[in-house]
C-alpha positions as CSV (number, residue, x, y, z in Angstrom):
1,X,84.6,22.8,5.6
2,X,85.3,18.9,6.5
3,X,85.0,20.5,10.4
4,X,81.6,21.6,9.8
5,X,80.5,18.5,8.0
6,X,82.2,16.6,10.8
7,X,79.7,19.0,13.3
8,X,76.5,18.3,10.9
9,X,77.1,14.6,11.4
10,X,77.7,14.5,14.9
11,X,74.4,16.3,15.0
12,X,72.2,14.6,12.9
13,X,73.5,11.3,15.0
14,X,72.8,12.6,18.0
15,X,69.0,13.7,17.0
16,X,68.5,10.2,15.4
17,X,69.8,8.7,18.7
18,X,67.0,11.3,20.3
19,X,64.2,10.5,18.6
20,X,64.6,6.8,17.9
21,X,64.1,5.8,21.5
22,X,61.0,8.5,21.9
23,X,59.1,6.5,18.7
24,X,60.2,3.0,20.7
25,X,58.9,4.7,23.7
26,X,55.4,5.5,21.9
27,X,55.1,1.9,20.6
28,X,55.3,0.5,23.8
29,X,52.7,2.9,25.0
30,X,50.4,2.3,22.2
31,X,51.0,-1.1,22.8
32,X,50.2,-1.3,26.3
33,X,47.2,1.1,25.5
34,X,45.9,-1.6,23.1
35,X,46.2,-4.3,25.8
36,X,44.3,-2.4,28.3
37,X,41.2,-2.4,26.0
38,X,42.0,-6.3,25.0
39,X,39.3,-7.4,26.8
40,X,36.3,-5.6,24.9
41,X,34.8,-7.5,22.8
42,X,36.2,-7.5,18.8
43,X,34.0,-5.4,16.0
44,X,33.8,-8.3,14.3
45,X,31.9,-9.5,17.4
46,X,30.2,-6.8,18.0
47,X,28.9,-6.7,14.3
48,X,27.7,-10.3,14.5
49,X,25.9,-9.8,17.8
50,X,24.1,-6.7,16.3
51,X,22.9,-9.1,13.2
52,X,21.2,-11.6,16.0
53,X,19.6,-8.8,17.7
54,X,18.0,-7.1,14.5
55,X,17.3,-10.9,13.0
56,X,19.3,-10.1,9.8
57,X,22.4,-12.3,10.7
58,X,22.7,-14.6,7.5
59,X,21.3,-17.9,8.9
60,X,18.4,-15.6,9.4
61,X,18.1,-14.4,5.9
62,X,19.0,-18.2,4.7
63,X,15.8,-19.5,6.7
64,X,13.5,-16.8,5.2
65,X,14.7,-17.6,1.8
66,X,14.3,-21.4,2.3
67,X,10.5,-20.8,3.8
68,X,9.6,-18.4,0.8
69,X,10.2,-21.4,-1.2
70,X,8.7,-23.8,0.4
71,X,5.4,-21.5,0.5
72,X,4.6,-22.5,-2.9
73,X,3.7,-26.1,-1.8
74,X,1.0,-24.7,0.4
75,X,-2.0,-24.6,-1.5
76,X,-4.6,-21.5,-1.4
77,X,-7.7,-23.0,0.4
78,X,-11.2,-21.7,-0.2
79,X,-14.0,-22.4,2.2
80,X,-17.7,-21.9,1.2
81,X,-21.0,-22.3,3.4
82,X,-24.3,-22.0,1.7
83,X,-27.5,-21.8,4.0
84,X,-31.2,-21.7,1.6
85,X,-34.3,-21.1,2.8
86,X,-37.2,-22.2,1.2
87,X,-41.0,-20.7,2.6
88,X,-44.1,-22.0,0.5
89,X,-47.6,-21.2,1.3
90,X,-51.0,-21.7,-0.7
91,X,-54.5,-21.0,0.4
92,X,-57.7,-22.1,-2.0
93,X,-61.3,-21.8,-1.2
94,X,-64.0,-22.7,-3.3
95,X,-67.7,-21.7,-2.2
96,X,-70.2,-21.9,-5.4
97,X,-70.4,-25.7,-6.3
98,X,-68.4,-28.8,-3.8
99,X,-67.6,-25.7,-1.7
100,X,-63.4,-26.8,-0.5
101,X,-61.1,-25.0,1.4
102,X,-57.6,-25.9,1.1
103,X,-54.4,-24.7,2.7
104,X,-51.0,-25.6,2.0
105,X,-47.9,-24.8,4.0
106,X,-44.3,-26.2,3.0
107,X,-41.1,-25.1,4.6
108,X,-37.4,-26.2,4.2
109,X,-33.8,-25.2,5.2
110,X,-30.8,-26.3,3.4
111,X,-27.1,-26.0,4.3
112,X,-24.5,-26.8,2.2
113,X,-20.2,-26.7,2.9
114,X,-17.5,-26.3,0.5
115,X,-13.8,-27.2,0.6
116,X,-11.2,-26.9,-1.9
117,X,-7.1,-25.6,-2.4
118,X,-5.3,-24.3,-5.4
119,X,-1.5,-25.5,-6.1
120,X,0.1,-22.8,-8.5
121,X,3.3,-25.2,-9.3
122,X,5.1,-22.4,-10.8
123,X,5.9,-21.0,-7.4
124,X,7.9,-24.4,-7.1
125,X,11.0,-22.4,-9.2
126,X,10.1,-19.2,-8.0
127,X,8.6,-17.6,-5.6
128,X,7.8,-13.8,-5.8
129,X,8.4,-13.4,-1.7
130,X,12.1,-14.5,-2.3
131,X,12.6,-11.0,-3.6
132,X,11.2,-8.8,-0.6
133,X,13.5,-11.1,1.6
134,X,16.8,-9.7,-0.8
135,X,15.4,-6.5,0.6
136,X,16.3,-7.0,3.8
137,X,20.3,-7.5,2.9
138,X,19.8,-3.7,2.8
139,X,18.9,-3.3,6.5
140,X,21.8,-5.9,7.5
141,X,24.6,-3.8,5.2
142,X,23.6,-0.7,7.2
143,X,23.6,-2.1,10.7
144,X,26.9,-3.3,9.9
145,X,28.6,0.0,8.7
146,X,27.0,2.1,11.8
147,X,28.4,-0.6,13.9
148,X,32.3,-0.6,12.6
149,X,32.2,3.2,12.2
150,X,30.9,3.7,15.7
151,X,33.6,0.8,17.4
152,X,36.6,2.6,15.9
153,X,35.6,5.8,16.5
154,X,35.4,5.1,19.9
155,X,38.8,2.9,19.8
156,X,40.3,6.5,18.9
157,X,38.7,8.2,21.4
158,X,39.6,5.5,23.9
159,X,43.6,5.8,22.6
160,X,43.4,9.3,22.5
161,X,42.5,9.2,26.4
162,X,45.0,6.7,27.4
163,X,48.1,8.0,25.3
164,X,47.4,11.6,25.5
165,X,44.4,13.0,27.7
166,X,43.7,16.7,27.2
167,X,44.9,19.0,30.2
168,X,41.9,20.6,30.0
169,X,39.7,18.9,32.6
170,X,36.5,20.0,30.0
171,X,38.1,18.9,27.5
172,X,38.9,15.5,28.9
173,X,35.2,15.2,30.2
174,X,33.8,16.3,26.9
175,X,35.9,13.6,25.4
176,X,35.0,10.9,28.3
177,X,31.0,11.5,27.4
178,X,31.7,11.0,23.7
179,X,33.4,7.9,24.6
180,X,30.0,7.2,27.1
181,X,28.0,8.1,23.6
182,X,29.7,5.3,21.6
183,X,29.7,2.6,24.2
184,X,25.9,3.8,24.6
185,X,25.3,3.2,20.8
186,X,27.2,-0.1,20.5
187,X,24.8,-0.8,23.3
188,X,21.2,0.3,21.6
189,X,22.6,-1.7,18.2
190,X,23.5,-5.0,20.7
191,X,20.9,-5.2,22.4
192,X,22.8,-3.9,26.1
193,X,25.5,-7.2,25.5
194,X,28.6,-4.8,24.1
195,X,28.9,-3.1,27.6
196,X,27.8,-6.7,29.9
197,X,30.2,-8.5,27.7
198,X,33.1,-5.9,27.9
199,X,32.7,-6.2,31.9
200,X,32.4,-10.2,32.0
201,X,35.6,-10.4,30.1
202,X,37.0,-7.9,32.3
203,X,36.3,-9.7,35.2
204,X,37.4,-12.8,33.8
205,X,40.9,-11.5,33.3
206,X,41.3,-10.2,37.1
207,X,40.9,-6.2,36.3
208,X,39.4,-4.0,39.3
209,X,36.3,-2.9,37.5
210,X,36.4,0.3,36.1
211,X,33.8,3.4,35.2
212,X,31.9,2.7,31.4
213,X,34.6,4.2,29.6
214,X,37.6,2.5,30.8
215,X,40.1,5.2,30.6
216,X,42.8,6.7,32.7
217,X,46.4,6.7,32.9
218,X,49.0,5.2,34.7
């Protein structure tokens, strides 16, 4: 009995001993995975750059809310023109006693301009365009979920290809296009700067440039 706990032991020891260094192993792939992609440019980045290229970044929203206020000190202005036109004509004769013939003719033409401008001072405290502008916090909330959804799922798909590429050379160029489909995404929502960016910074740390999705192994 103590001889086959003594066995059990020895084995369990060894196996930990085994596997310990493999998960060490994996960090420090992971972790060298993760620094190859360190020069792409953060979602937080990304997310902010997408914001300036739709024009719903918060200083945006802030200077459509501060203009939507100050509309109400712009009056309404009314403009009038008035043009009259005023024909008279008159014709008399007289033939049976002091026989007179008499003929009138009058014309005149008058123009006339008006100016004026309302104040409604109750926009002062509020103003009803303030409201459509909170609509727009929709559109921004959106374009910053598709934005981190689509960086990480391409971060997986980047790991996946650097840790553990599929043997299967369609599989691995299925997986390189969907990785081409992100990057193409981040680049429609950005305005073209995720992938210009990603290769500046790339540059800028000494890298060989490298196809649009970055991968291989070593």
């Amino acid at each position: 009995m103590n001889r086959s706990l003594i066995q059990f032991a020895f084995m369990g020891a060894v196996s930990f001993s085994l596997v310990e260094p493999a998960q060490a192993q994996t960090a420090q792939d992971v972790a060298r995975a993760r620094a190859r992609l360190s020069h792409e440019p953060t979602v937080s980045e990304a997310t902010n750059e997408a914001l300036r290229y739709f024009r719903v970044h918060p200083g945006a929203l802030d200077s459509m809310r501060r203009r939507a206020r100050a509309r109400g000190s712009v009056p309404i202005l009314s403009v009038g023109y008035r043009f009259d036109d005023h024909d008279y004509e008159r014709f008399e004769v007289q033939e049976i006693t002091d026989p007179r013939r008499n003929e009138e003719s009058t014309g005149s033409h008058t123009r006339s301009f008006s100016a004026g401008g309302i104040w409604d001072f109750r926009e002062f405290m509020f103003h009803p365009s303030e409201v459509q502008v909170y609509g727009v916090v929709g559109i921004q909330r959106d374009v910053m979920l598709e934005v981190t959804r689509t960086y990480f799922l391409r971060r997986q798909l980047q790991l996946r290809l650097l840790l553990r590429p599929p043997e299967d050379p369609l599989a691995r160029a299925a997986l390189e296009l969907r990785v081409d489909e992100f990057s193409a995404v981040l680049d429609v929502v950005t305005g073209g700067w995720f992938s210009s960016e990603s290769e500046r910074r790339r540059w800028g740390t000494g890298e060989e440039p490298r196809e649009a999705t970055g991968q291989g192994t070593e």
